[in-house]
Structures are given as structure tokens and as C-alpha cells.
TIRO-673588 format. One line per field, with one value per atom (N, C-alpha, C, O): residue number from 0; atom name; x, y, z. Coordinates in Angstrom, 1 decimal. Layout:
nr = (NUM, ...)
atom = (CA, ...)
xx = (X, ...)
yy = (Y, ...)
zz = (Z, ...)
***
This chain:
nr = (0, 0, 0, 0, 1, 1, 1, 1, 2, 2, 2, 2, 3, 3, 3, 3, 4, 4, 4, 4, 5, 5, 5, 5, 6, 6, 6, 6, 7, 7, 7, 7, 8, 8, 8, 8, 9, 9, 9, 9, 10, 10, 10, 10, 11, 11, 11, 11, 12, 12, 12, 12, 13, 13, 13, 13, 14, 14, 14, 14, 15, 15, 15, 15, 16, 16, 16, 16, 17, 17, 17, 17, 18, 18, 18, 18, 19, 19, 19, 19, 20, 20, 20, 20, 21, 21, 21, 21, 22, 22, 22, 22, 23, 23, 23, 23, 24, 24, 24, 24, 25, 25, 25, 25, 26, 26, 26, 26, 27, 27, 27, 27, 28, 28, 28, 28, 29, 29, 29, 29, 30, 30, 30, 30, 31, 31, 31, 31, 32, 32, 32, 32, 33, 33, 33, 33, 34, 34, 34, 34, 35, 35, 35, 35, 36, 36, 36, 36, 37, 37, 37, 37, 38, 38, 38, 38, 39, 39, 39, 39, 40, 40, 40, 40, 41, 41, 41, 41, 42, 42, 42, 42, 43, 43, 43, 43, 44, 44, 44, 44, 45, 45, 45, 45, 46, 46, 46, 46, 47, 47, 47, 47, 48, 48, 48, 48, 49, 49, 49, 49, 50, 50, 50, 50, 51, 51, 51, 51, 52, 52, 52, 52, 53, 53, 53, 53, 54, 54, 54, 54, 55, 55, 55, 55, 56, 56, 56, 56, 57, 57, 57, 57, 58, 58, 58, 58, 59, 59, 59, 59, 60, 60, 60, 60, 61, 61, 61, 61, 62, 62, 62, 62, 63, 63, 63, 63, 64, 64, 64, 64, 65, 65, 65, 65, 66, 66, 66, 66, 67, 67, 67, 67, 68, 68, 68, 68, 69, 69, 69, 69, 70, 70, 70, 70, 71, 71, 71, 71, 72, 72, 72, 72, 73, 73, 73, 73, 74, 74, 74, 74, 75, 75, 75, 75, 76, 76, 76, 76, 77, 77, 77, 77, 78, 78, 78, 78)
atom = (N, CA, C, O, N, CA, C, O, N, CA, C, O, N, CA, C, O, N, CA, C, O, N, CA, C, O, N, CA, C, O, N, CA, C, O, N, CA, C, O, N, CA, C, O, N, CA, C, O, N, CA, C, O, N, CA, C, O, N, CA, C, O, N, CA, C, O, N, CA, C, O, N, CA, C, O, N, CA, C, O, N, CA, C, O, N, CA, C, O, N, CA, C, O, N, CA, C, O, N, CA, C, O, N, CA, C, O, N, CA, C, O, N, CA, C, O, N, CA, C, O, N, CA, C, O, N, CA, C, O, N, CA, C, O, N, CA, C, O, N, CA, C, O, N, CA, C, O, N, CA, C, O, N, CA, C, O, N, CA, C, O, N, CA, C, O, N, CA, C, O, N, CA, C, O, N, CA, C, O, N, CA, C, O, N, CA, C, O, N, CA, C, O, N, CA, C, O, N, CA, C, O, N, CA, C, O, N, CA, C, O, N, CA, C, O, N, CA, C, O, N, CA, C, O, N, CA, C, O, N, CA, C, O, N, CA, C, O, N, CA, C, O, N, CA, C, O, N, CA, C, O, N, CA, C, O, N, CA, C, O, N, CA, C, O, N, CA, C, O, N, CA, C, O, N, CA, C, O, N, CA, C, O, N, CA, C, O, N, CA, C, O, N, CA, C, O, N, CA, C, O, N, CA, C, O, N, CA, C, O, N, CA, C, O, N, CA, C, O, N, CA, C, O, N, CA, C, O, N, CA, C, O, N, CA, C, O, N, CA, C, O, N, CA, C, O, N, CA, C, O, N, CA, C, O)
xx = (30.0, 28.7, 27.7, 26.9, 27.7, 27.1, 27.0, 26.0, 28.2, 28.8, 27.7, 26.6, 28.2, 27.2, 25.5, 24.8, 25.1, 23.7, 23.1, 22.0, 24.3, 23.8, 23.6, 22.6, 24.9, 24.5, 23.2, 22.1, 23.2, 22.0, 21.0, 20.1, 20.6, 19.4, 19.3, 18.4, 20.6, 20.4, 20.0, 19.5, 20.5, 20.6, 18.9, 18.5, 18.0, 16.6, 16.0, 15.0, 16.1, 16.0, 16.3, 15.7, 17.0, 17.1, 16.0, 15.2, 16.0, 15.4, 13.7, 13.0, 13.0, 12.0, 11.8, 10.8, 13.1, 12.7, 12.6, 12.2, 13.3, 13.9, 15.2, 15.3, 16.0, 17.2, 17.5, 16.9, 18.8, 18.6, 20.2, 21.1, 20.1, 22.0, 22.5, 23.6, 23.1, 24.1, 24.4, 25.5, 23.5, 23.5, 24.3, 25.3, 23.6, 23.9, 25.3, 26.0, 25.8, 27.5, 28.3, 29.5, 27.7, 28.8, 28.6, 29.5, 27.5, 27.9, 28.3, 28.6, 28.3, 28.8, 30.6, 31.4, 31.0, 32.2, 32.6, 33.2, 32.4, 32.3, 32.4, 33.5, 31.4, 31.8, 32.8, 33.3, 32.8, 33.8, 35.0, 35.8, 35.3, 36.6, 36.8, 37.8, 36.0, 35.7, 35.9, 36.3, 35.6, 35.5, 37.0, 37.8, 37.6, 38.9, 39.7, 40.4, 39.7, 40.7, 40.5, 41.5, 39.1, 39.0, 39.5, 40.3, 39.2, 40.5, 42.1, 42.9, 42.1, 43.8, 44.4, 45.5, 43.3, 43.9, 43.8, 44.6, 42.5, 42.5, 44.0, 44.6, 44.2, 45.9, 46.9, 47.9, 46.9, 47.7, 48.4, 49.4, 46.8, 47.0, 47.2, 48.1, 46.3, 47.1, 48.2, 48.7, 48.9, 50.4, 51.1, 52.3, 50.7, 51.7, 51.2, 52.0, 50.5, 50.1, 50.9, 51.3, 51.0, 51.5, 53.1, 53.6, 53.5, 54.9, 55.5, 56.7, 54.3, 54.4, 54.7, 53.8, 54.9, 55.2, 53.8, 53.0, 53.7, 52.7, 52.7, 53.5, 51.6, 51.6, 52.4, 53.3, 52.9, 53.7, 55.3, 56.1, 55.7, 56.8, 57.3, 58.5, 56.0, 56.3, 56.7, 57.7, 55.7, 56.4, 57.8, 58.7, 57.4, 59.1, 60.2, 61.3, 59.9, 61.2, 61.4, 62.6, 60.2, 60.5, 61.0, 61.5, 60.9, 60.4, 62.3, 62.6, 62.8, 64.7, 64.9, 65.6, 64.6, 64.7, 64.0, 64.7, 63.1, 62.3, 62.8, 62.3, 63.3, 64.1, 65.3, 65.8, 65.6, 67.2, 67.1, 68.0, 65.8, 65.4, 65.3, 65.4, 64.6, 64.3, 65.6, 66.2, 66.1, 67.7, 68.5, 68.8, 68.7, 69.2, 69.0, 69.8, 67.3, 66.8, 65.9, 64.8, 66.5, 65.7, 64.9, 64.1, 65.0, 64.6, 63.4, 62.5, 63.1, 61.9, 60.5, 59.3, 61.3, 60.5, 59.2, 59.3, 58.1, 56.9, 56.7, 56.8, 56.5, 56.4, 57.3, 56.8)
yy = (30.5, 30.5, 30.1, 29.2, 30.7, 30.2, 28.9, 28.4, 28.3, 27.0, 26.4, 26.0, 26.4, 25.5, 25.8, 24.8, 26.6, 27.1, 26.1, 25.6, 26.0, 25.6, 23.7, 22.9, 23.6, 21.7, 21.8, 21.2, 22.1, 22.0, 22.3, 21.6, 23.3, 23.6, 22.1, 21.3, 21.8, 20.5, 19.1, 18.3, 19.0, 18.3, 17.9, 16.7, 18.9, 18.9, 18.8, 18.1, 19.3, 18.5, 17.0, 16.4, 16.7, 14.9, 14.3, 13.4, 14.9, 13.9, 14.3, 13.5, 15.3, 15.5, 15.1, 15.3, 14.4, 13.4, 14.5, 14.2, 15.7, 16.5, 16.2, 16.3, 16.0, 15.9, 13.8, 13.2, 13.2, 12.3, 11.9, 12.7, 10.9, 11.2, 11.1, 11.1, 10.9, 11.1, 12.4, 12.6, 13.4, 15.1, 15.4, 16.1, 14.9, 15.2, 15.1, 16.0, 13.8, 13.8, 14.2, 14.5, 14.4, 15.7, 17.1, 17.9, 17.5, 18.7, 19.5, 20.6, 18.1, 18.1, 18.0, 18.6, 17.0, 16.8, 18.6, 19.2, 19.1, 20.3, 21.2, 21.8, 21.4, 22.3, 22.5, 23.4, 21.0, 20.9, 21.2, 21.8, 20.9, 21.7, 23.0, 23.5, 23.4, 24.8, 25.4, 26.6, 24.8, 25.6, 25.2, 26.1, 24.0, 23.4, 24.6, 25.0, 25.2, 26.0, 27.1, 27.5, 27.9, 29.3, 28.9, 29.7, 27.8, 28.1, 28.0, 28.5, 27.3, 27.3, 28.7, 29.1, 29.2, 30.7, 31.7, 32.5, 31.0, 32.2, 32.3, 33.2, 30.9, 31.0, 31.2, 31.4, 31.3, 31.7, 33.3, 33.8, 33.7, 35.3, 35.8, 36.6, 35.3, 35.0, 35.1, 36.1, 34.1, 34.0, 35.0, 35.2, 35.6, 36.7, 37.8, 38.8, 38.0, 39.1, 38.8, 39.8, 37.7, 38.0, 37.5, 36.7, 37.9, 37.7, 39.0, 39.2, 40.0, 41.1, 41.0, 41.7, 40.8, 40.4, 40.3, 39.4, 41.3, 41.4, 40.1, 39.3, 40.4, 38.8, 39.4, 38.6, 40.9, 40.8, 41.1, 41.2, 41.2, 41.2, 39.8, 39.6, 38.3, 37.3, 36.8, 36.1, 37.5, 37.2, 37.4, 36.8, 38.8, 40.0, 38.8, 38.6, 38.2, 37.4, 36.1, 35.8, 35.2, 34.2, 34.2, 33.1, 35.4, 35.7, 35.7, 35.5, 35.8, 35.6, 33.9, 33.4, 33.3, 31.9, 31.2, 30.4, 31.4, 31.2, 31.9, 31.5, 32.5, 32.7, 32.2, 32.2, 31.8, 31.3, 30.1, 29.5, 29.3, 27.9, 27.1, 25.9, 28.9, 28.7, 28.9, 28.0, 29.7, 29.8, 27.9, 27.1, 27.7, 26.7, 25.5, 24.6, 25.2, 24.3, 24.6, 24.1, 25.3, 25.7, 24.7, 25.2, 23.2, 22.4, 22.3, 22.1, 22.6, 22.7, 23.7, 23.6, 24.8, 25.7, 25.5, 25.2, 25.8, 25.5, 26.6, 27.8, 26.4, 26.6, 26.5, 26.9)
zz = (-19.0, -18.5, -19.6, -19.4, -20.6, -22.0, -22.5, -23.0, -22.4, -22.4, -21.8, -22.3, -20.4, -19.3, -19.7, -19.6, -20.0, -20.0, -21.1, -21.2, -22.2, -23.5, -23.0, -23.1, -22.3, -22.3, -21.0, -21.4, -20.3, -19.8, -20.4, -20.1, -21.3, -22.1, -23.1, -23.1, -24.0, -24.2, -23.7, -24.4, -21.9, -21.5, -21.4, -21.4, -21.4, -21.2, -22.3, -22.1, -23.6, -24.6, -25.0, -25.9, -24.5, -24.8, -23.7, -24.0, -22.6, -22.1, -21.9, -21.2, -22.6, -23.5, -24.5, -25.2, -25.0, -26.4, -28.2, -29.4, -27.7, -29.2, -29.7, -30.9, -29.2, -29.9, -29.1, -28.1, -30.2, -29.9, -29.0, -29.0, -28.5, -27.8, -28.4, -27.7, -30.0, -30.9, -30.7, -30.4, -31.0, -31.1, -29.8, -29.7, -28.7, -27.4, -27.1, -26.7, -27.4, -27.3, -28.2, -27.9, -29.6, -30.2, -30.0, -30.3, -29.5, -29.3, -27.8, -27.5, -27.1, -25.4, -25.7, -25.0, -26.6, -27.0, -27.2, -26.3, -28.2, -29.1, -27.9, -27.8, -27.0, -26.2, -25.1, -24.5, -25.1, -23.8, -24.5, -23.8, -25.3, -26.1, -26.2, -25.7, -26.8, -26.2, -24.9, -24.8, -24.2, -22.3, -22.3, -21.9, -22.7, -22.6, -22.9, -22.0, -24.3, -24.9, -24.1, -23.7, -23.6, -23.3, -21.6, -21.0, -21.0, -19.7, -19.8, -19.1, -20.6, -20.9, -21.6, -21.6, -22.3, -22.5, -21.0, -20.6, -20.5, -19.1, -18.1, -17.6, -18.1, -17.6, -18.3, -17.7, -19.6, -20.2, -19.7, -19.3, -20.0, -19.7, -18.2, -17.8, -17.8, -15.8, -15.8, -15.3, -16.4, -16.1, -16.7, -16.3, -17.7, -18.8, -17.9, -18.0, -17.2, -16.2, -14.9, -14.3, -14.4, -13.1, -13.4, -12.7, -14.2, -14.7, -15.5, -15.9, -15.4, -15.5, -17.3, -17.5, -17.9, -19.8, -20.6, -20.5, -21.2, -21.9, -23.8, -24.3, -24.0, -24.9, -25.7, -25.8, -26.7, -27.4, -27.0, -27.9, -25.6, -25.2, -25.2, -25.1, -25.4, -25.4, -26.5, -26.7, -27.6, -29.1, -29.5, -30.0, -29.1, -29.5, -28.7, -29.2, -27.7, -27.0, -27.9, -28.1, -28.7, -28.8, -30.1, -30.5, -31.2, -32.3, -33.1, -34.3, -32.2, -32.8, -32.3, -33.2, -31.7, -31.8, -33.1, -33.6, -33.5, -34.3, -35.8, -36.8, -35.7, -37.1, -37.6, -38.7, -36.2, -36.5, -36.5, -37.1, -36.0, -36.4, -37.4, -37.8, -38.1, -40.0, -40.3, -40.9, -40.1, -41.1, -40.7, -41.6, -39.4, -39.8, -40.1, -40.0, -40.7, -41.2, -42.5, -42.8, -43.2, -44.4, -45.3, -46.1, -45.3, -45.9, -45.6, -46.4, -44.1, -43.5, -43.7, -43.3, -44.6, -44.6, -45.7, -46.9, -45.1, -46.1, -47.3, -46.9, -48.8, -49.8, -51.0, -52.1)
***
């Protein structure tokens, strides 16, 4: 809701002649990424909810594939 309130408050600034449309499309870019990431978390969590699995029962599951990934690719490992 914030999101939207903001490009529209901007939206009315450009075309009152305060900000100029360079500003206007990076920070419309900027937010829409933003709204982007916070709906794709909203389903994220939807789905870990109606699948009954909480987010660390998700980790705790993925968290032995992921070690054994590193063990059998050690070259890969960063530091």
C-alpha cells in the first residue's frame, strides 16, 4: 500500500514539474522491485503455510543436501 501511495505521490510531482522523468523511472523501477520481491515472499509463505511446514522445517529439510553438496565439491567452497 505504501508502495502504491509513494508512485502516485510521485506520479503528481512530475507532472507539477518537481521532479524530472529520469527520477520518476528509477525510482518506479526501484519500487516495482520491491512490490516484486514482497509478493513473491507473500506466496512463499502461503505456500509453507498451506503445506503445513514451517520456514525452519524447510531449512532443517534442505540443510543435509546442502552439506553433502559441499562435501562433494570442495573446490567450490568459498574462502
Amino acid at each position: 500500500m505504501r508502495i502504491q501511495t509513494g508512485l502516485d505521490a510521485m506520479h503528481i510531482d512530475r507532472l507539477d514539474g518537481w521532479i524530472d522523468q529520469a527520477h520518476v523511472d528509477r525510482m518506479a523501477a526501484e519500487w516495482h522491485d520491491q512490490r516484486s520481491k514482497i509478493l513473491m515472499d507473500s506466496r512463499t509463505h502461503l505456500a509453507v503455510n498451506q503445506t503445513g511446514q514451517s520456514a525452519s522445517s524447510v531449512r532443517r529439510s534442505t540443510a543435509p543436501r546442502g552439506l553433502e553438496a559441499l562435501r562433494s565439491h570442495p573446490e567450490e567452497v568459498p574462502g
